[in-house]
Backbone as CSV, one residue per row, in Angstrom:
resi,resn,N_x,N_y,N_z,CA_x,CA_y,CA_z,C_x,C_y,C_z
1,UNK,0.838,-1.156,0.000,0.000,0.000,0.000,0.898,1.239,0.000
2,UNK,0.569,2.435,-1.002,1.383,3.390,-0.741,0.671,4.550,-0.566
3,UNK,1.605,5.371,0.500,1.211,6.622,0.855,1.161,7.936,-0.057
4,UNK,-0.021,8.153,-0.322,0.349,9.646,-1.055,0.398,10.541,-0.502
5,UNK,1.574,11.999,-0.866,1.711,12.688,-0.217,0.769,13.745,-0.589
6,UNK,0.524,15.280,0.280,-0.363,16.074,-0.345,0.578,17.025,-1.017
7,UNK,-0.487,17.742,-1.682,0.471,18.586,-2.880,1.441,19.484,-1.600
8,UNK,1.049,20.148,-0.082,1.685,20.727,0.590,2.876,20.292,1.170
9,UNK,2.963,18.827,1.258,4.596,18.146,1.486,5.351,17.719,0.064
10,UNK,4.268,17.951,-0.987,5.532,17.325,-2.375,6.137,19.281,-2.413
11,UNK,5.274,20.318,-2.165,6.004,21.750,-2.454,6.923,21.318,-1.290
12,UNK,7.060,21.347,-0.437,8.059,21.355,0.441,9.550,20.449,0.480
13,UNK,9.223,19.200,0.028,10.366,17.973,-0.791,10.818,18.804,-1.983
14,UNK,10.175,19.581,-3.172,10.391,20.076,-3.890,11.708,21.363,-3.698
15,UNK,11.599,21.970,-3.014,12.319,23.226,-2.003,13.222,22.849,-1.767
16,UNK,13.152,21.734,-0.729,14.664,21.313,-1.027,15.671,20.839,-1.805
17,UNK,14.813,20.608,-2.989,15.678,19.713,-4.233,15.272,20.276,-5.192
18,UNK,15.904,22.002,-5.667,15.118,22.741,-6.992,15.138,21.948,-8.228
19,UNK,16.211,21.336,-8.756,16.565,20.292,-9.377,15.593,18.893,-9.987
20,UNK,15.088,18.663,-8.734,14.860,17.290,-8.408,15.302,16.523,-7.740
21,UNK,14.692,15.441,-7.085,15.712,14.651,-5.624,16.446,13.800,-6.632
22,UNK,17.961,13.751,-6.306,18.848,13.217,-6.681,18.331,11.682,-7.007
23,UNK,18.723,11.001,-7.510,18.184,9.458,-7.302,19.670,8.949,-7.935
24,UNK,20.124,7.796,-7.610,19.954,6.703,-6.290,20.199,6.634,-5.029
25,UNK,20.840,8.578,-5.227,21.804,9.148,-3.861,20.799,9.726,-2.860
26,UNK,21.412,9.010,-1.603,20.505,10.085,-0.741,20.901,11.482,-0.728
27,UNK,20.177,12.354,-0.035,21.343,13.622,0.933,22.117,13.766,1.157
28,UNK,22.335,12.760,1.730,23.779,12.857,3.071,24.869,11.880,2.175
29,UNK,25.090,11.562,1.009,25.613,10.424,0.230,26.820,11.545,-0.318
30,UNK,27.912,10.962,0.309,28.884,11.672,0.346,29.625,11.389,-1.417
31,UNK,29.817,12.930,-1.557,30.378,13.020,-3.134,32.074,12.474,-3.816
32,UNK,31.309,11.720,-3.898,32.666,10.701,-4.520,33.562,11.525,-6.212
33,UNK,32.422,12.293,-6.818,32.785,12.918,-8.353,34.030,14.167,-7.579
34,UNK,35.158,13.991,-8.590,36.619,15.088,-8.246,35.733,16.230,-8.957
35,UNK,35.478,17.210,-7.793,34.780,18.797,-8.501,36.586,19.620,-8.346
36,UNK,37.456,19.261,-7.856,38.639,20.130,-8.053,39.657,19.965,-8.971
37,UNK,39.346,19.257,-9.863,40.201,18.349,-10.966,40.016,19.102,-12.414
38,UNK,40.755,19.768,-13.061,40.802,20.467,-14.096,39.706,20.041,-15.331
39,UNK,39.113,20.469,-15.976,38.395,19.748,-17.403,39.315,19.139,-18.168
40,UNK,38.532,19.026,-19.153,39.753,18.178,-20.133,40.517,19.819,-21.023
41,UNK,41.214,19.729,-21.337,42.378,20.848,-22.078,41.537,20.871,-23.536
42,UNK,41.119,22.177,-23.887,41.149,22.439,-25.120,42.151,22.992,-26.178
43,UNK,43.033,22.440,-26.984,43.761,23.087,-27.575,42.917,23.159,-28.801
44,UNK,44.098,24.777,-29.455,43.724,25.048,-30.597,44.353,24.154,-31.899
45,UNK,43.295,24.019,-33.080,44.307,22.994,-33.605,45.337,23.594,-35.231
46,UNK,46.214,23.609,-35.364,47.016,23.950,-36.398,46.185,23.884,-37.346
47,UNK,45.903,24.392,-38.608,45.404,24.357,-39.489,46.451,23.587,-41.042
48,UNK,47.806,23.509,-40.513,48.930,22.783,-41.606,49.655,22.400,-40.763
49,UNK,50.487,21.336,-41.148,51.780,20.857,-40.080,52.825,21.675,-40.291
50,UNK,53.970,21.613,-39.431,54.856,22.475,-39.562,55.653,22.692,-41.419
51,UNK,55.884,21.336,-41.926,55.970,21.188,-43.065,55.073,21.945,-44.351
52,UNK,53.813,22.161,-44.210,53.003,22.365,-44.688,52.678,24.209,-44.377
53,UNK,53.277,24.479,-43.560,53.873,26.164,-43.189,55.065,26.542,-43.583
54,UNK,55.728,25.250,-43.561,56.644,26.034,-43.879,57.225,26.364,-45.552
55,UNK,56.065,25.576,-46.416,56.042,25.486,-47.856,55.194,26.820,-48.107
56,UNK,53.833,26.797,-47.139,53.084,27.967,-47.406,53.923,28.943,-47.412
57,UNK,54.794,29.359,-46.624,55.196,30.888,-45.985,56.495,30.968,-47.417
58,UNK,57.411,29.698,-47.699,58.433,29.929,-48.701,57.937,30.310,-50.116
59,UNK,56.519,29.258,-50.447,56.085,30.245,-51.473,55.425,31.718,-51.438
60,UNK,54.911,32.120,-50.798,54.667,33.765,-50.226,55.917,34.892,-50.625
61,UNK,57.018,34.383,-50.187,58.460,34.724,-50.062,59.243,34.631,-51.670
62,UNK,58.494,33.897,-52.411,59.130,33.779,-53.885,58.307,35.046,-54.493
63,UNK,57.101,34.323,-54.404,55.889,35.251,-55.314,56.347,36.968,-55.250
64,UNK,56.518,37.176,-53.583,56.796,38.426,-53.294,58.113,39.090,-54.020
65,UNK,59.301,37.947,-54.259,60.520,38.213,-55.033,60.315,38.584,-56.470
66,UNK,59.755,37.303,-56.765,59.294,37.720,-58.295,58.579,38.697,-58.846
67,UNK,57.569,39.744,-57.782,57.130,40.302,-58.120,57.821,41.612,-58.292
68,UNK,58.952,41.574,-57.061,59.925,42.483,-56.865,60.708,42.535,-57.924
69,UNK,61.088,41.583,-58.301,61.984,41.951,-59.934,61.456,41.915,-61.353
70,UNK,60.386,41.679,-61.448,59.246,42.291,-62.267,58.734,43.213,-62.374
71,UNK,58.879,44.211,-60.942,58.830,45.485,-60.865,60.116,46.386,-61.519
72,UNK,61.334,45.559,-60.627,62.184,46.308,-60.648,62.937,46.306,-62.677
73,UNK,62.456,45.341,-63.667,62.881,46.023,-64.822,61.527,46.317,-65.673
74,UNK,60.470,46.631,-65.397,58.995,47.063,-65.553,58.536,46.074,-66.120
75,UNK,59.123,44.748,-65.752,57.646,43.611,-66.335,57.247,42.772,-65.962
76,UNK,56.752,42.744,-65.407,55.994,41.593,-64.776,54.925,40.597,-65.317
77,UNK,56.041,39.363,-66.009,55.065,38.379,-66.511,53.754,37.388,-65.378
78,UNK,52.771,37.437,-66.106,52.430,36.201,-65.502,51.394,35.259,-66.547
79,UNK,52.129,33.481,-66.251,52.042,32.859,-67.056,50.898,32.431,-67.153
80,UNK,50.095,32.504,-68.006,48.594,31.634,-68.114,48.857,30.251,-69.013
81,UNK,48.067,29.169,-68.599,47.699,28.104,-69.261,48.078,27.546,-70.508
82,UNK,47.141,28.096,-71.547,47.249,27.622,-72.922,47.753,28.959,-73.262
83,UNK,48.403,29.821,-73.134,49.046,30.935,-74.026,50.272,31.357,-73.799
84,UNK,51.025,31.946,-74.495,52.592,32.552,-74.120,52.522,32.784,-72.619
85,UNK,51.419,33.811,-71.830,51.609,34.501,-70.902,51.192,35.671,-71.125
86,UNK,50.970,36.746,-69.904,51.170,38.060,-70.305,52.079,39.190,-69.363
87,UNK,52.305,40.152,-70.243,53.082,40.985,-69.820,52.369,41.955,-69.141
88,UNK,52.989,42.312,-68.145,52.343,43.511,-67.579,53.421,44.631,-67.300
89,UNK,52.863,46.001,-67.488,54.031,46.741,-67.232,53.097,48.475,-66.952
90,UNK,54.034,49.132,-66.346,53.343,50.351,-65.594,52.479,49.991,-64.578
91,UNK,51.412,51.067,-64.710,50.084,50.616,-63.644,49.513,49.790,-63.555
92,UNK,49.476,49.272,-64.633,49.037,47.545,-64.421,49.901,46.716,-63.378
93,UNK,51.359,47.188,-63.666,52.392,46.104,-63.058,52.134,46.195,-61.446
94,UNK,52.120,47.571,-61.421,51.688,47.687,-59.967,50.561,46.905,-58.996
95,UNK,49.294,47.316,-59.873,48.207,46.512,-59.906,48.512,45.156,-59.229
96,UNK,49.045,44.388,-60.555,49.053,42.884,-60.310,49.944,42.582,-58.894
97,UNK,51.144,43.678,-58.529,52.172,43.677,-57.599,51.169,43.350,-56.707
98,UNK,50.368,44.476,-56.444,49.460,44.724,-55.130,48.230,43.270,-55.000
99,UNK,48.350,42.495,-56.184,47.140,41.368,-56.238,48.314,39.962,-55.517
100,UNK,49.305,39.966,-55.963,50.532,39.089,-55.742,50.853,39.125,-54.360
101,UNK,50.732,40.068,-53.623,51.061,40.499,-52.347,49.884,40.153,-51.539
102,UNK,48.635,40.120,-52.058,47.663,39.997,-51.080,47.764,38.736,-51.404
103,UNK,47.811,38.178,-52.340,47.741,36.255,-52.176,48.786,36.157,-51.387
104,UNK,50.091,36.564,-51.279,51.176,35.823,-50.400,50.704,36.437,-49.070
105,UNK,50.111,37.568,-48.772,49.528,37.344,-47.628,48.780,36.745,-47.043
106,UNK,47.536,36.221,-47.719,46.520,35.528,-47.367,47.444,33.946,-47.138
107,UNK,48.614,33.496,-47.999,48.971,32.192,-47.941,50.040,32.637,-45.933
108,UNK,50.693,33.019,-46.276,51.084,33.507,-44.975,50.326,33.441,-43.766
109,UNK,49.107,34.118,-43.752,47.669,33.935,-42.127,47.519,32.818,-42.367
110,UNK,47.066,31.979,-43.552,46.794,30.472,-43.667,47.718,29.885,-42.874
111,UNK,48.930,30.319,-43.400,49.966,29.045,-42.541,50.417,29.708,-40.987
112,UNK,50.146,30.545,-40.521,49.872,30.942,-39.218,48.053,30.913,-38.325
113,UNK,47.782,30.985,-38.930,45.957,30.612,-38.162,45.788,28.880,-37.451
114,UNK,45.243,29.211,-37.179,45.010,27.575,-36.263,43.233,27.542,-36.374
115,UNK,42.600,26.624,-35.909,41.551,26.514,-35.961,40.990,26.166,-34.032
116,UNK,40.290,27.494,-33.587,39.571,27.450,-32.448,38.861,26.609,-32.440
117,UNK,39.193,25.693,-31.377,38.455,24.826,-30.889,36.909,25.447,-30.309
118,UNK,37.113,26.081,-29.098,35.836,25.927,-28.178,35.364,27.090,-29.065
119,UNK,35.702,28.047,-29.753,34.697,28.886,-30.691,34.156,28.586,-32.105
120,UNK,34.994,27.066,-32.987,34.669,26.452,-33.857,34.651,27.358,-34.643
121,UNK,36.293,28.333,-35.489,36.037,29.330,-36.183,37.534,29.009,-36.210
122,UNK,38.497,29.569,-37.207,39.461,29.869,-37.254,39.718,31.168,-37.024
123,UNK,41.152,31.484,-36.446,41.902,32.470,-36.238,42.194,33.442,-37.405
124,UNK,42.348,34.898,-37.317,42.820,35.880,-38.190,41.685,35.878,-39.392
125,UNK,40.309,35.160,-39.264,39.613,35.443,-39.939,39.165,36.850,-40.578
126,UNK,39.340,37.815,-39.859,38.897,39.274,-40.621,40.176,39.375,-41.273
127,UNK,41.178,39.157,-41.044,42.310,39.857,-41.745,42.481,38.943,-43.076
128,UNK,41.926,37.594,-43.032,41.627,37.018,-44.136,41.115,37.489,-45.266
129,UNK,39.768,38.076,-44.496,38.874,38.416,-45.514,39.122,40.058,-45.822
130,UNK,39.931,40.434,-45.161,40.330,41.825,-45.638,41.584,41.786,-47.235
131,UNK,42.125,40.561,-46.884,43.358,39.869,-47.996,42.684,39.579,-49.130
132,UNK,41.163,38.874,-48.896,40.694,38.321,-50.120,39.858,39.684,-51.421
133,UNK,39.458,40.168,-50.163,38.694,41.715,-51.028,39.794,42.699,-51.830
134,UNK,41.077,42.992,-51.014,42.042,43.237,-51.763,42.508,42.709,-52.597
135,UNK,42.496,41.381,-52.727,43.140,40.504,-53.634,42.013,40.704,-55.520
136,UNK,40.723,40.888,-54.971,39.602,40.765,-56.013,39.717,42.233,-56.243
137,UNK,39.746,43.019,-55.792,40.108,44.720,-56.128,40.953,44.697,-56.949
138,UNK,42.228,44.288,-56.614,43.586,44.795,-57.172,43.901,43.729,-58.721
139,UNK,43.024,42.617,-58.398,43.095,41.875,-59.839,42.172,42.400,-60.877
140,UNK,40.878,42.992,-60.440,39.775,43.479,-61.172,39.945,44.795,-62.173
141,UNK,40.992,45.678,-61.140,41.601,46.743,-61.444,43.079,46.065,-62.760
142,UNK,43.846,45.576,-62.165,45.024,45.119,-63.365,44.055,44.755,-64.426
143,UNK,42.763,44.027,-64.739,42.282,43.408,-65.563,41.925,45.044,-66.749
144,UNK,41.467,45.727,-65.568,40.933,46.780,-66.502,42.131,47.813,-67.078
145,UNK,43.144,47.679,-66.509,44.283,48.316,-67.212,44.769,47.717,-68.448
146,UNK,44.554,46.115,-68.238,45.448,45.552,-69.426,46.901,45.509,-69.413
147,UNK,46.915,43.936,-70.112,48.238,43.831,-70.127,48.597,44.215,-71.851
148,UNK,49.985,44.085,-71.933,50.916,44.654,-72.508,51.237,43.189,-73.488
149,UNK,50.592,42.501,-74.240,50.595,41.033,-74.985,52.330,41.466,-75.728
150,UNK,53.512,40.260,-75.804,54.598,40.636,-76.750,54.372,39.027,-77.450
């Protein structure tokens, strides 16, 4: 046979246990779970292995050369696909300089960014996307200058 309680002793059982009464533990059931014991460690995770940075960052470091001495005797080829290539030279050259530079930058944050764990986002994201808008500017612009076909 069981006792029911009235709704004025289940509010009062209730009060003491905002939760709900623990079950299988009593009250007084001494806490065995470590509450002073660190969580588990979130690290952030690399987004390339060291190898894989360190290819990113060396090509960054060419592109940027080549562009530098493409500047420095006013031409700056760059090779397309199925055709000779094209030449670029003056404001254009610049142009493309400034499009060359934002890709080796953007490859550069790539191989420095890591990927946040507990925020599930990668790192240096705005400065990413500040690289990529420059990058579509400064190519859109060389496009409309034209290159210099030899």
């Amino acid at each position: 046979m069981t006792v029911e309680k009235t709704t004025a002793e289940l509010l009062q059982e209730r009060e003491g246990y905002p939760f709900g009464k623990p079950r299988p533990y009593s009250p007084n059931h001494k806490n065995i779970l470590a509450e002073g014991l660190a969580g588990p460690q979130i690290e952030d995770m690399p987004l390339f292995s060291r190898k894989g940075k360190f290819i990113l960052i060396f090509l960054a470091i060419l592109l940027g050369l080549y562009c530098v001495l493409g500047l420095a005797i006013d031409d700056l080829f760059i090779p397309v696909k199925r055709s000779p290539g094209v030449h670029y030279r003056g404001i254009a050259a610049w142009l493309n300089f400034g499009m060359i530079l934002s890709f080796s930058g953007c490859l550069i944050t790539m191989a420095i960014s890591k990927y946040e764990v507990a925020q599930r986002r990668v790192s240096h994201k705005t400065l990413l996307k500040v690289l990529c808008v420059s990058l579509m500017c400064f190519m859109l612009a060389g496009i409309v200058m034209g290159p210099i076909g030899l």
